[in-house]
N, C-alpha and C positions, 0 to 999 in steps of 0.2 A: 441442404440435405438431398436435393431431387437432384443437384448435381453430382453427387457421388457416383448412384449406380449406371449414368450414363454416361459417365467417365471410367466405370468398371466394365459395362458393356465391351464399353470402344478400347478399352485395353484388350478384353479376350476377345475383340475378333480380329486387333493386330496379332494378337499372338498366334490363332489359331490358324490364320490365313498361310502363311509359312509350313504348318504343320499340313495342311491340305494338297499343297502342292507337291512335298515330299512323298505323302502316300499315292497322290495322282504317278507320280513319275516310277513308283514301287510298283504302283499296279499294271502302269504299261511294261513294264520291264518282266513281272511277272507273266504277263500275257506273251508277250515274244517269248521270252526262251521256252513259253509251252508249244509254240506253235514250231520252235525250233528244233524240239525235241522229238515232235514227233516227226518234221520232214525226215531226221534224218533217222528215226526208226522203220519211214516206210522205204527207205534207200537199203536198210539191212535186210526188211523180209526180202527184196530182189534177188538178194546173193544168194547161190546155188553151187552145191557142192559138184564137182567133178561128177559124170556120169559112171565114170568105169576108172580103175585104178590106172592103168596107162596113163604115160606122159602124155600124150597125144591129147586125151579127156581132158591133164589137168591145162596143157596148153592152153585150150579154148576155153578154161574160164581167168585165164589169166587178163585180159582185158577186162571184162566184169572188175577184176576185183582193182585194178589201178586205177578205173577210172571210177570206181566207190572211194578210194582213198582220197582222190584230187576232190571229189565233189562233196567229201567230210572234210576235208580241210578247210575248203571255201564257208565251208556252214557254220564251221570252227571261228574262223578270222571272221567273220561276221559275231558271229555269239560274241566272241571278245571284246571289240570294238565296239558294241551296240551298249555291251554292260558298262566301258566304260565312256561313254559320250553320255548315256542318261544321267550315270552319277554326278556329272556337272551340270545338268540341267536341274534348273529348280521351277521351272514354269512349262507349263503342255498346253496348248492350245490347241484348237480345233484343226490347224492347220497341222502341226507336228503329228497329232493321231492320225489324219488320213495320210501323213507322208511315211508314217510309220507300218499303216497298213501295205499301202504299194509295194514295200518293201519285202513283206511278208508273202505277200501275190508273189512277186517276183523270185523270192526264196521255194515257192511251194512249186514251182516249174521242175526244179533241179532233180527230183529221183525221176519222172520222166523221160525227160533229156540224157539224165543218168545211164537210165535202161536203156536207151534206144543205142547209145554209144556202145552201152556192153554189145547188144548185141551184133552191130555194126558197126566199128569202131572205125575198119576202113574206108568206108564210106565216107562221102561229098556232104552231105545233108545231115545226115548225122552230128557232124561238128559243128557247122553252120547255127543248126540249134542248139546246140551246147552252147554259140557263142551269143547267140541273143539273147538268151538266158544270160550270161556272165552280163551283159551288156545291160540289159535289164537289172539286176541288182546295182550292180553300179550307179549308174544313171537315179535308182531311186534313193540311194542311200545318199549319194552327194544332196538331192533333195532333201532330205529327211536331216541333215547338217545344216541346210539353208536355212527351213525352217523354225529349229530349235533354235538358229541365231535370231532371227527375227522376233521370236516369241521372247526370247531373254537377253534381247538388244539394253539391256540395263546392265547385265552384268560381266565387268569388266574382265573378268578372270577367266571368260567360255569364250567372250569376244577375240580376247589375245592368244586363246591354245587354238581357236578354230578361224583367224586371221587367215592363213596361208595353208590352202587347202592343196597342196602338189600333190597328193597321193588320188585324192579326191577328185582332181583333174584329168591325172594321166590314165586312172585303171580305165574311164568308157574306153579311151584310145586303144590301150593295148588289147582289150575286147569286138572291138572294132577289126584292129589288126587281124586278130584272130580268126572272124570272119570271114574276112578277103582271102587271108592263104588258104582258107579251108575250100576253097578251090583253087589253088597250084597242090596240095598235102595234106589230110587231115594231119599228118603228124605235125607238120610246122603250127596248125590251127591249138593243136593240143601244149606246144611245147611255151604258147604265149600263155595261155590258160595255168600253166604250172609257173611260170616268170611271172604271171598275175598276184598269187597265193606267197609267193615268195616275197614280193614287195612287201604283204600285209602279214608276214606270218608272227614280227614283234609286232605288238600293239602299238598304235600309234604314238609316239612318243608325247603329240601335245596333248593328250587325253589323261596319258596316267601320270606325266609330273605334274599341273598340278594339281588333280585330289591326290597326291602323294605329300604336295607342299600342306 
Protein backbone atom coordinates (compact mmCIF):
# COMPACT_ATOMS: atom_id res chain seq x y z
CA UNK A 1 0.00 0.00 0.00
CA UNK A 2 2.83 2.65 0.91
CA UNK A 3 4.15 1.65 -2.44
CA UNK A 4 1.49 3.22 -4.40
CA UNK A 5 1.53 6.71 -3.50
CA UNK A 6 5.18 6.92 -3.98
CA UNK A 7 5.13 5.42 -7.21
CA UNK A 8 2.15 8.05 -7.90
CA UNK A 9 4.49 10.75 -6.61
CA UNK A 10 7.26 9.85 -8.90
CA UNK A 11 4.96 9.49 -11.84
CA UNK A 12 3.66 13.26 -11.36
CA UNK A 13 6.99 14.69 -11.13
CA UNK A 14 8.01 12.70 -14.30
CA UNK A 15 5.31 14.16 -15.87
CA UNK A 16 5.40 17.55 -14.49
CA UNK A 17 9.00 18.08 -15.09
CA UNK A 18 8.34 18.39 -18.93
CA UNK A 19 5.59 20.59 -18.35
CA UNK A 20 8.04 22.96 -16.33
CA UNK A 21 10.54 23.39 -18.93
CA UNK A 22 8.01 24.25 -21.52
CA UNK A 23 6.56 27.09 -19.48
CA UNK A 24 10.35 28.02 -18.43
CA UNK A 25 11.13 28.29 -22.16
CA UNK A 26 7.40 30.46 -22.79
CA UNK A 27 8.49 32.57 -20.20
CA UNK A 28 11.81 33.49 -21.67
CA UNK A 29 10.46 33.93 -24.90
CA UNK A 30 7.74 35.93 -23.47
CA UNK A 31 10.36 38.17 -21.76
CA UNK A 32 12.32 38.74 -25.27
CA UNK A 33 9.89 39.75 -27.63
CA UNK A 34 8.71 42.43 -24.60
CA UNK A 35 12.06 43.68 -24.35
CA UNK A 36 11.98 43.52 -28.38
CA UNK A 37 9.03 45.48 -28.63
CA UNK A 38 9.92 48.07 -26.94
CA UNK A 39 13.71 48.58 -28.63
CA UNK A 40 11.99 49.07 -31.38
CA UNK A 41 9.16 51.49 -30.19
CA UNK A 42 11.87 53.55 -28.85
CA UNK A 43 13.58 53.61 -32.50
CA UNK A 44 9.90 54.98 -33.83
CA UNK A 45 9.53 57.88 -31.08
CA UNK A 46 13.13 59.09 -33.10
CA UNK A 47 11.42 59.58 -36.30
CA UNK A 48 10.66 63.03 -37.08
CA UNK A 49 8.66 64.46 -39.49
CA UNK A 50 10.17 66.88 -42.34
CA UNK A 51 10.65 70.32 -40.84
CA UNK A 52 9.01 72.49 -43.77
CA UNK A 53 7.26 71.04 -46.70
CA UNK A 54 10.13 71.50 -49.30
CA UNK A 55 12.07 68.62 -50.78
CA UNK A 56 15.01 69.91 -49.37
CA UNK A 57 13.23 69.32 -45.51
CA UNK A 58 12.06 65.96 -46.73
CA UNK A 59 15.62 65.22 -48.09
CA UNK A 60 17.23 65.40 -44.78
CA UNK A 61 15.01 62.99 -43.15
CA UNK A 62 15.45 60.68 -45.74
CA UNK A 63 18.44 58.92 -44.00
CA UNK A 64 16.63 58.81 -40.53
CA UNK A 65 14.03 56.94 -42.12
CA UNK A 66 16.32 54.16 -44.19
CA UNK A 67 18.35 53.53 -41.63
CA UNK A 68 15.09 53.04 -39.11
CA UNK A 69 13.95 50.49 -41.84
CA UNK A 70 17.53 48.47 -41.99
CA UNK A 71 17.52 48.68 -38.04
CA UNK A 72 13.55 47.25 -37.84
CA UNK A 73 14.45 44.72 -40.03
CA UNK A 74 17.58 43.59 -38.05
CA UNK A 75 15.19 43.53 -34.87
CA UNK A 76 12.68 41.79 -37.11
CA UNK A 77 15.18 38.71 -38.16
CA UNK A 78 16.16 38.55 -34.77
CA UNK A 79 12.44 38.37 -33.29
CA UNK A 80 11.90 35.56 -35.96
CA UNK A 81 14.78 33.41 -35.47
CA UNK A 82 14.78 33.75 -31.61
CA UNK A 83 10.80 32.61 -31.71
CA UNK A 84 11.81 29.80 -33.64
CA UNK A 85 15.23 28.39 -31.87
CA UNK A 86 13.29 28.58 -28.41
CA UNK A 87 10.32 26.46 -29.78
CA UNK A 88 12.98 23.68 -30.20
CA UNK A 89 14.25 24.09 -27.04
CA UNK A 90 12.82 22.17 -24.32
CA UNK A 91 15.53 22.76 -21.45
CA UNK A 92 16.90 26.64 -20.24
CA UNK A 93 19.69 26.65 -18.10
CA UNK A 94 21.31 29.07 -16.16
CA UNK A 95 23.66 29.44 -18.93
CA UNK A 96 21.02 30.02 -21.91
CA UNK A 97 19.29 32.86 -19.71
CA UNK A 98 22.37 34.89 -19.16
CA UNK A 99 23.21 34.24 -23.02
CA UNK A 100 19.93 35.20 -23.77
CA UNK A 101 20.26 38.42 -21.80
CA UNK A 102 23.54 39.50 -23.65
CA UNK A 103 21.69 39.43 -26.43
CA UNK A 104 19.07 41.64 -25.34
CA UNK A 105 22.04 44.20 -24.08
CA UNK A 106 23.27 43.84 -27.30
CA UNK A 107 19.78 44.44 -29.09
CA UNK A 108 19.04 47.54 -26.70
CA UNK A 109 22.39 49.42 -28.42
CA UNK A 110 20.42 49.68 -31.78
CA UNK A 111 18.00 52.83 -31.60
CA UNK A 112 21.07 54.57 -30.30
CA UNK A 113 23.52 53.74 -32.92
CA UNK A 114 20.18 54.10 -34.96
CA UNK A 115 19.95 57.91 -34.15
CA UNK A 116 23.44 58.70 -34.35
CA UNK A 117 23.43 57.39 -38.04
CA UNK A 118 20.15 59.34 -38.86
CA UNK A 119 21.79 62.16 -37.79
CA UNK A 120 25.20 61.47 -39.35
CA UNK A 121 25.02 58.98 -41.73
CA UNK A 122 27.99 60.32 -43.58
CA UNK A 123 30.20 60.12 -41.22
CA UNK A 124 33.32 57.58 -40.21
CA UNK A 125 32.10 56.78 -36.54
CA UNK A 126 28.92 56.78 -36.96
CA UNK A 127 28.79 53.47 -38.96
CA UNK A 128 31.68 52.03 -37.10
CA UNK A 129 29.15 51.99 -34.21
CA UNK A 130 26.45 50.87 -36.20
CA UNK A 131 28.76 48.04 -36.89
CA UNK A 132 29.81 46.93 -33.44
CA UNK A 133 26.56 46.89 -32.50
CA UNK A 134 25.63 44.38 -35.54
CA UNK A 135 28.82 42.69 -34.41
CA UNK A 136 27.59 42.43 -31.03
CA UNK A 137 24.34 40.84 -31.73
CA UNK A 138 25.88 38.48 -33.67
CA UNK A 139 28.47 37.39 -31.76
CA UNK A 140 25.95 36.90 -28.74
CA UNK A 141 23.26 35.23 -30.55
CA UNK A 142 25.78 32.64 -32.11
CA UNK A 143 26.32 32.26 -28.08
CA UNK A 144 23.09 32.02 -27.14
CA UNK A 145 22.77 28.79 -29.95
CA UNK A 146 25.91 27.27 -28.24
CA UNK A 147 24.40 27.40 -25.19
CA UNK A 148 20.86 26.03 -25.85
CA UNK A 149 22.99 23.11 -27.49
CA UNK A 150 24.84 22.38 -24.41
CA UNK A 151 21.84 22.71 -22.13
CA UNK A 152 19.70 20.19 -24.59
CA UNK A 153 22.91 18.08 -25.71
CA UNK A 154 20.13 15.04 -25.32
CA UNK A 155 18.07 16.07 -27.77
CA UNK A 156 18.69 14.69 -31.06
CA UNK A 157 16.38 16.77 -33.26
CA UNK A 158 18.00 20.61 -31.92
CA UNK A 159 21.45 18.90 -32.17
CA UNK A 160 20.99 17.93 -36.05
CA UNK A 161 18.88 21.46 -37.04
CA UNK A 162 21.81 23.42 -35.11
CA UNK A 163 24.90 20.94 -36.24
CA UNK A 164 26.05 23.35 -38.95
CA UNK A 165 25.92 26.89 -37.91
CA UNK A 166 27.19 28.77 -41.54
CA UNK A 167 24.91 31.71 -40.97
CA UNK A 168 25.96 31.76 -37.37
CA UNK A 169 29.57 31.86 -38.50
CA UNK A 170 29.64 34.24 -41.27
CA UNK A 171 27.24 37.19 -39.92
CA UNK A 172 30.38 38.38 -36.95
CA UNK A 173 32.54 38.49 -40.29
CA UNK A 174 30.35 40.43 -42.56
CA UNK A 175 29.85 42.81 -39.42
CA UNK A 176 33.45 42.94 -39.04
CA UNK A 177 33.71 43.62 -42.74
CA UNK A 178 31.54 46.29 -42.14
CA UNK A 179 33.58 47.88 -39.66
CA UNK A 180 36.79 48.12 -41.61
CA UNK A 181 35.15 49.85 -44.83
CA UNK A 182 33.52 52.17 -42.59
CA UNK A 183 36.70 53.84 -42.89
CA UNK A 184 37.42 53.67 -46.91
CA UNK A 185 32.84 54.70 -47.13
CA UNK A 186 30.24 54.74 -44.65
CA UNK A 187 28.20 53.54 -47.47
CA UNK A 188 30.32 50.36 -48.28
CA UNK A 189 30.02 49.93 -44.05
CA UNK A 190 26.14 50.22 -44.56
CA UNK A 191 25.77 48.25 -47.77
CA UNK A 192 27.23 44.96 -45.62
CA UNK A 193 24.85 45.82 -42.96
CA UNK A 194 21.87 45.58 -45.64
CA UNK A 195 23.73 41.90 -47.24
CA UNK A 196 23.65 41.09 -43.48
CA UNK A 197 19.61 41.25 -43.08
CA UNK A 198 19.36 39.70 -46.37
CA UNK A 199 21.06 36.57 -45.52
CA UNK A 200 18.59 36.26 -42.48
CA UNK A 201 15.50 37.84 -43.79
CA UNK A 202 13.84 33.74 -44.54
CA UNK A 203 14.03 32.19 -41.29
CA UNK A 204 16.57 29.89 -40.75
CA UNK A 205 15.63 26.93 -42.50
CA UNK A 206 17.10 24.41 -39.81
CA UNK A 207 14.82 25.91 -37.15
CA UNK A 208 11.52 25.90 -38.81
CA UNK A 209 11.65 22.27 -40.72
CA UNK A 210 11.80 20.68 -37.94
CA UNK A 211 9.02 22.03 -35.55
CA UNK A 212 7.23 21.92 -38.95
CA UNK A 213 8.19 18.06 -39.04
Amino acid sequence: MNEHPEQSGSSATSRATPADEIISTRRLESFSDGVMAVIITVMAFDLKPPAHESWASVDQRIPSLLIYVLSFTAIGIYWNNHHHLLRLTTTISGGVMWANLALLLSLSFTPVVTQWVGLAGRSTWPAVAYGVVSLLCALTYYVLVRAILRANHHDATLAGALRRDVKGIVSPLISAAGIALAFVSPYLSYACFVMLSLLWIVPDRRLVRPHQH
